[in-house]
N, C-alpha and C positions, 0 to 999 in steps of 0.2 A: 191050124192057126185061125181059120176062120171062126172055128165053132167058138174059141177062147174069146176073139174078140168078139163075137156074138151076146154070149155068156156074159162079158163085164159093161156091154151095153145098155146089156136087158138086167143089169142088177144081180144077177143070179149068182156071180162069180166076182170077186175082186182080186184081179189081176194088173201089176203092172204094165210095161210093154215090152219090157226087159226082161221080167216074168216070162211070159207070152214066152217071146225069144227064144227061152232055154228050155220051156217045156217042148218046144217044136223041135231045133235044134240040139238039143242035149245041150251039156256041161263042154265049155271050155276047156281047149286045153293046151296044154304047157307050149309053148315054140310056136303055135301055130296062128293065122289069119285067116277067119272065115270069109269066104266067098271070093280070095283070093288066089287060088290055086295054094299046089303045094312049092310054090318058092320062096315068098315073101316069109320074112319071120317077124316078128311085132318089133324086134330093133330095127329094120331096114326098111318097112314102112311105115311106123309111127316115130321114128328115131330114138338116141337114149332120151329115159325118163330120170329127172336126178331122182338117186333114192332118197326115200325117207329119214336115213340115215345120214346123208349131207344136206340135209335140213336142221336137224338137229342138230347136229353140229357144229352146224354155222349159227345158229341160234345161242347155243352156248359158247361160243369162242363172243359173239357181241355180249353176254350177259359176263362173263368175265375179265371180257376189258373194261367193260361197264364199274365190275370192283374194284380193279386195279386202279382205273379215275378217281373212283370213290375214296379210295384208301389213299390216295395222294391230297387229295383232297380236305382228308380228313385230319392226314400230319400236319397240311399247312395249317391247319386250325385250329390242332394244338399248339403249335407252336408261337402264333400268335397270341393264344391266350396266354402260352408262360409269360410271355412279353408282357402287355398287360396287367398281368398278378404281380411281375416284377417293378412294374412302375406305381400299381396301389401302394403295394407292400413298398415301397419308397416312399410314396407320399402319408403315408399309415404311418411310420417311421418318423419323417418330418413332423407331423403331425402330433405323433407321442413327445417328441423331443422337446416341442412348442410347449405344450400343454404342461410338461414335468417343470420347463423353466417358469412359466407362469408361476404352477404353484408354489415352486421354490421363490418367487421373488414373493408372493403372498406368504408366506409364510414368512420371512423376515421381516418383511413391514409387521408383521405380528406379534416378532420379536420387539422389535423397536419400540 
């Protein structure tokens, strides 16, 4: 271990320390905690880790209620616009109505 960290002192060698580590100590392995005897197992001294997997999925249960919001969201806002269309389209309507009797009274006085 010395010579490694010797070596990445002197430029010779680019090594991390973690590097280092495992070229001294070999590869990890499965069940086990170094320099802890053989009791301990990496749950009962580092405790659980949540997996990767209830990350994710908690990730997606928020980006799914996230559309569910949306898409409620979204109805109200149709809905409101029918609303709105239906009160132009009213006043569009008024509005033609006005405008037809105008021309029907101009047009009698044209008569006349």
């Amino acid at each position: 271990m010395q010579d490694l960290t010797m070596q990445v002192s002197q430029g010779t060698a680019s090594y991390t320390p973690d590097e280092i580590f495992t070229k001294v100590m070999g590869d990890e392995r499965h069940g086990r905690v170094r320099a802890c005897g053989a009791g301990p197992t990496p749950t009962t001294y580092f405790g659980r880790q949540p997996s990767r997997d209830n990350h994710i999925q908690e990730q997606l249960d928020e980006a799914n209620t996230k559309i569910v919001e949306q898409a409620k969201d979204i109805a109200v806002m149709k809905e409101q616009l029918r609303i709105l269309m239906e009160q132009l389209g009213g006043q569009r309507n008024e509005n033609l109505q006005v405008d037809e009797d105008a021309q029907e009274s101009e047009d009698e006085e044209d008569l006349n």
